[in-house]
TORMAR-288103 format. One record per residue (C-alpha): residue in one letter; x, y, z. Coordinates in Angstrom, 1 decimal, padded with zeros to 4 digits, always signed. Each point is the difference from the previous one (the first is absolute). Example, Ala and Ser with C-alpha at 12.3 -4.5 7.8 and 13.67 -1.06 7.14 Angstrom:
{r A	xx +012.3	yy -004.5	zz +007.8};
{r S	xx +001.4	yy +003.4	zz -000.7};
***
This chain:
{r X	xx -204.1	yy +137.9	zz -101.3};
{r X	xx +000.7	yy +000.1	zz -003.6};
{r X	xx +001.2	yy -003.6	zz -001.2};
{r X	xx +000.9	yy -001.5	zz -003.5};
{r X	xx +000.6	yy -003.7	zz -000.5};
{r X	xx +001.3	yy -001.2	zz -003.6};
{r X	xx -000.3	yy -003.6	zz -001.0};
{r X	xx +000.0	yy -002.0	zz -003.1};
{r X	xx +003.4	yy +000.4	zz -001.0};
{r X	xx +002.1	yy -003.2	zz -001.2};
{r X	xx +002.6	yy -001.6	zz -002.5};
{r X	xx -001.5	yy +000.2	zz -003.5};
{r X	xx +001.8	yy -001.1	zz -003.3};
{r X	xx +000.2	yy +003.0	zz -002.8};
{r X	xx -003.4	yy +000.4	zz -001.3};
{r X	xx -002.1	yy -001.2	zz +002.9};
{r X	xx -002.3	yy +002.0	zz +002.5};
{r X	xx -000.6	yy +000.6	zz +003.3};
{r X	xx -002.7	yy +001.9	zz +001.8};
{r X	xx +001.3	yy +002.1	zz +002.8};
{r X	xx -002.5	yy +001.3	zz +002.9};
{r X	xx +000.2	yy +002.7	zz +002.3};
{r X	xx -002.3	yy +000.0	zz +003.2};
{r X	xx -000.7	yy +003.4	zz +001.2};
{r X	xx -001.2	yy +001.2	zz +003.8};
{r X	xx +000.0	yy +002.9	zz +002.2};
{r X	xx -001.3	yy +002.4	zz -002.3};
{r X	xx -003.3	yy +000.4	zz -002.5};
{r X	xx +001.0	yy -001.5	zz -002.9};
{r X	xx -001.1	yy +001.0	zz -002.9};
{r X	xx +000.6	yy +003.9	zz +001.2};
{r X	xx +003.4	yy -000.5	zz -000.9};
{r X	xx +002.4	yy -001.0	zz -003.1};
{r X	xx +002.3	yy -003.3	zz +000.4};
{r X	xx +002.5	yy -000.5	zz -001.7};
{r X	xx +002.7	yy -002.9	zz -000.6};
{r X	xx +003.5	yy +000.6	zz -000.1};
{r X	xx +002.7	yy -002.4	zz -000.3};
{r X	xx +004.4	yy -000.3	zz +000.1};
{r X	xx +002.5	yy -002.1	zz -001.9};
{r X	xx +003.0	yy -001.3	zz +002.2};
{r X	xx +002.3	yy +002.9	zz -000.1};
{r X	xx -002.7	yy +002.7	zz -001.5};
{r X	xx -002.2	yy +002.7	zz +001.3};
{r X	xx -003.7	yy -000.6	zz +000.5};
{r X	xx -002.5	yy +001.1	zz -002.9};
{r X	xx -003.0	yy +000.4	zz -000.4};
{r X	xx -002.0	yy -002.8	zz -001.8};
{r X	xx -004.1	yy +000.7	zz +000.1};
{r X	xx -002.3	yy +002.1	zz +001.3};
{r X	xx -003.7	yy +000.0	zz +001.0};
{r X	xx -002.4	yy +002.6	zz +001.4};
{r X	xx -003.5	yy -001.7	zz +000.2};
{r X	xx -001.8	yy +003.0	zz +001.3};
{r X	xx +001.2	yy +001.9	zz -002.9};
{r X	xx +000.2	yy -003.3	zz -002.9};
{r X	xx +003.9	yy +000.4	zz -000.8};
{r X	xx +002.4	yy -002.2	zz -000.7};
{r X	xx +003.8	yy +000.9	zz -000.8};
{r X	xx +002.4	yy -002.5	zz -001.4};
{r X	xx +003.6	yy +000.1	zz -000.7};
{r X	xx +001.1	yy -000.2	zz -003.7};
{r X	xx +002.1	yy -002.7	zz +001.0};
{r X	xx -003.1	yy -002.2	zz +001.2};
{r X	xx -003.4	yy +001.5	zz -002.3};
{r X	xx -001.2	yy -002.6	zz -001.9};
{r X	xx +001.3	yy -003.1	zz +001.8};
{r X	xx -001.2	yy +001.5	zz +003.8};
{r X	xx -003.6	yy +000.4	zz +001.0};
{r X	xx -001.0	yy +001.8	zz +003.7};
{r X	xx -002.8	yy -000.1	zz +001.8};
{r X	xx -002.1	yy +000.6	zz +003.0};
{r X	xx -002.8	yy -001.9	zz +002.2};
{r X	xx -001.8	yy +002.6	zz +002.4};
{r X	xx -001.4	yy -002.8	zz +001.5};
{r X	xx +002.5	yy -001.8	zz +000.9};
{r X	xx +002.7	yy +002.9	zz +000.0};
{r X	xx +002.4	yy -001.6	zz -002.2};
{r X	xx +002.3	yy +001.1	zz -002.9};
{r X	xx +001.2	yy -002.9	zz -002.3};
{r X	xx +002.0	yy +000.6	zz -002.3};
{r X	xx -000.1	yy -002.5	zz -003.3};
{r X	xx +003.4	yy -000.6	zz -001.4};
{r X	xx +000.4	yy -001.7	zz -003.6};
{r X	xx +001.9	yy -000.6	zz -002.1};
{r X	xx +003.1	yy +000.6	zz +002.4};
{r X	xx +003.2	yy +000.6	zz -000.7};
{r X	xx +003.5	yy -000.9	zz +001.7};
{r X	xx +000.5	yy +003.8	zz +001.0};
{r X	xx -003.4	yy -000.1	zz +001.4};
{r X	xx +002.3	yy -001.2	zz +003.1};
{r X	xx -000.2	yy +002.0	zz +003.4};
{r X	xx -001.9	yy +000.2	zz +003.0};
{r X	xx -003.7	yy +001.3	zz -000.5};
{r X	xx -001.4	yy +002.2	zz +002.5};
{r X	xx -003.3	yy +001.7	zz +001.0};
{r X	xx -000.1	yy +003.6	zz +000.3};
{r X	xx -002.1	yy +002.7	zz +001.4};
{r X	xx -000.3	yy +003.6	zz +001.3};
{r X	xx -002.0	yy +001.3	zz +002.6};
{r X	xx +001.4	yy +002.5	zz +001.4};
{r X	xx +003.4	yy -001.7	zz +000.2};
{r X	xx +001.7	yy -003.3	zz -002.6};
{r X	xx -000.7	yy -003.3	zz +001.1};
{r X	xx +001.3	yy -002.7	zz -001.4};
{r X	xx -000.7	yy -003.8	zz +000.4};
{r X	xx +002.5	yy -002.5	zz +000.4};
{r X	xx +000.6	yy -001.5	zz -003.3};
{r X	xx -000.4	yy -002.9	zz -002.4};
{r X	xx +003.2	yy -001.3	zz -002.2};
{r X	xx -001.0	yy -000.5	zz -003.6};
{r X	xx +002.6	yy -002.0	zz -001.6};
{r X	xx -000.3	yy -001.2	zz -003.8};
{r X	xx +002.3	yy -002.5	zz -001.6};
{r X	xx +001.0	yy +000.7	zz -003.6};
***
């Protein structure tokens, strides 16, 4: 079974960082692209970062290139995701995301930042 678990998320004054993982099982992972995703209160979800191991890419958004940073750990099977430099509309609820075969999502960490 294909799970996700995010963590790291937190309250963060306007500048700060945080380091967000996401725990990956039930699949081999570095076959497959993971991706993180997150939504404002009253927004659709967008797409922050990207990572395919296997193939060395890494996609940011232009709202977060520069101040975000993604990774991977085969060994562990673990995405982080570095944040700096964070902004208030960095707010939202961060998720994990993968596809194999069907979207799976994990449950979420909230990301709030204080101006």
């Amino acid at each position: 079974e294909v799970q996700l678990v995010e963590s790291g998320g937190g309250l963060v004054q306007a500048g700060g960082s945080l380091r967000l993982s996401c725990a990956a099982s039930g699949f081999t992972f570095d076959d497959y692209a993971i991706g993180w995703f997150r939504q404002a209160p009253g927004k659709g979800r967008e797409g922050v970062s990207l990572i395919s191991s296997r193939h060395g890419i890494t996609y940011y958004a232009d709202s977060v290139k520069g101040r975000f940073a993604i990774s991977s750990d085969n060994a562990q099977n673990t995405v982080y995701l570095q944040m700096n430099s964070l902004k208030p509309e960095d707010t939202a609820v961060y998720y994990c995301h993968v596809f194999n075969w069907r979207h799976y999502w994990g449950q979420g960490t909230q990301v709030t930042v204080s101006s």
